[in-house]
Structure formats: structure tokens, C-alpha cells
C-alpha positions as CSV (number, residue, x, y, z in Angstrom):
1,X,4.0,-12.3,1.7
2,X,3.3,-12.0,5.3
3,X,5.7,-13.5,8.1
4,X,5.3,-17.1,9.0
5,X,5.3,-18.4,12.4
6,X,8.2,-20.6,12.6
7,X,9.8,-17.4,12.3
8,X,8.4,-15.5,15.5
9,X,10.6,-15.2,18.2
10,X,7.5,-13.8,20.5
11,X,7.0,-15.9,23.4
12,X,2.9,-16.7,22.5
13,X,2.6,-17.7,18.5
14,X,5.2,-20.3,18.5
15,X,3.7,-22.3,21.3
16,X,0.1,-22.5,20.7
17,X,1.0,-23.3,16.7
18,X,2.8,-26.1,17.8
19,X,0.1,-27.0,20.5
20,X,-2.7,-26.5,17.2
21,X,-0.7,-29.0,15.1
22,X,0.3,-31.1,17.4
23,X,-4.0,-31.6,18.5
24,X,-3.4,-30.8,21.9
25,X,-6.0,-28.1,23.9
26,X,-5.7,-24.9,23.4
27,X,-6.5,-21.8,26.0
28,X,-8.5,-18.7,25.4
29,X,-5.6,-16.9,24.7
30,X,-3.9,-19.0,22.2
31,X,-6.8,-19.3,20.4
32,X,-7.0,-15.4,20.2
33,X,-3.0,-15.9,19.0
34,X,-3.6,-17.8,16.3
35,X,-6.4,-15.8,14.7
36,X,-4.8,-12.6,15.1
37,X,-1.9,-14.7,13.6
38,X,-4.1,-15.5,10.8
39,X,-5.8,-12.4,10.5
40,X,-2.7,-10.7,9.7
41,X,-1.8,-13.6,7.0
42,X,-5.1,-12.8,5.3
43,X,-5.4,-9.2,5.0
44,X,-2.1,-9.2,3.4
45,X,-2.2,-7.5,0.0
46,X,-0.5,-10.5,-1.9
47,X,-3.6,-12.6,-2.4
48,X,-6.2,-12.7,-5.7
49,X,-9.8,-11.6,-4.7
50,X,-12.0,-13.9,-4.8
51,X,-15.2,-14.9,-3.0
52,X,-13.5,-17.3,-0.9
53,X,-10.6,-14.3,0.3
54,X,-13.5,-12.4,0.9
55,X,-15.2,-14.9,3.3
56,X,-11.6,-15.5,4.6
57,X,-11.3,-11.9,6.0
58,X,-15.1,-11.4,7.2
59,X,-14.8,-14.7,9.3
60,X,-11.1,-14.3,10.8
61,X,-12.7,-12.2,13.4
62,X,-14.9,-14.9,14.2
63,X,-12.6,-17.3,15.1
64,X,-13.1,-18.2,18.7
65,X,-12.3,-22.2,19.1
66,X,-10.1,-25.2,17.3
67,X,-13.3,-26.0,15.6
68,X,-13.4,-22.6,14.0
69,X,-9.7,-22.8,13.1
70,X,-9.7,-25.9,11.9
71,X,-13.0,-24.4,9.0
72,X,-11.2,-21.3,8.5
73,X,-8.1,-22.9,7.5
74,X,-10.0,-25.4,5.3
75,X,-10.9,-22.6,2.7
76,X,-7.8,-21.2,3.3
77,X,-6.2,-23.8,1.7
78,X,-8.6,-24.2,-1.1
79,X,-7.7,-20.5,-2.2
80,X,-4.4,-21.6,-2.4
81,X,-3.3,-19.5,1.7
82,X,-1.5,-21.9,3.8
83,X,-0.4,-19.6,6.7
84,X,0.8,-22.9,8.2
């Protein structure tokens, strides 16, 4: 299983989580945090494929906004990821 956050002690990943859960605005750069965050949590080798990891992985590198977080961590959880 990949890491999870509350576990980073880098100064960036820790902060804009909290900021993402918390529903406070996020910058450019934290949004780019999080989905290299969650890009890492997906391609791990430790999930079933399926058609909905398969999406997961092709859209991570789309993630540019809250809005697109907020999706992409929708299916997530339907497949059973919860990276958060």
C-alpha cells in the first residue's frame, strides 16, 4: 500500500490536505500537490484492475481544480481507494 499523507513530514502535502478537507481554497500549487499525491496512490500495484482503476489512472493527470478532486475521488472510493 502506498504512504498516506498524515504521514508526510514534507512541508507542501500536509497543508493543502488539511486545507482540501477542511473546504478552504486551494492554490495552483497545492492543487498540483494533491494530484501528484494521488497519482502516486493510484498507480500503486496493490489495486484490482478494473474499468474504474483504469479511468482512475488516465484522469489523475487531469486533475487541475477542487472540482476535479472532488470527481476523481468520488470513483475512487467506489473502487474501494480512499487515499484520504
Amino acid at each position: 500500500m502506498p504512504g498516506y499523507w498524515q504521514n508526510e513530514i514534507g512541508p507542501d502535502l500536509r497543508p493543502a490536505i488539511m486545507l482540501y478537507l477542511e473546504g478552504k481554497p486551494l492554490t495552483p500549487k497545492q492543487v498540483k500537490v494533491i494530484q501528484l499525491y494521488l497519482k502516486q496512490w493510484v498507480d500503486d500495484g496493490a489495486w484490482y484492475p478494473g474499468e474504474g482503476l483504469d479511468w482512475l489512472r488516465a484522469s489523475v493527470n487531469q486533475i487541475g481544480s477542487v472540482d476535479d478532486i472532488e470527481r476523481w475521488l468520488a470513483v475512487a472510493m467506489n473502487e474501494g481507494i480512499d487515499p484520504l
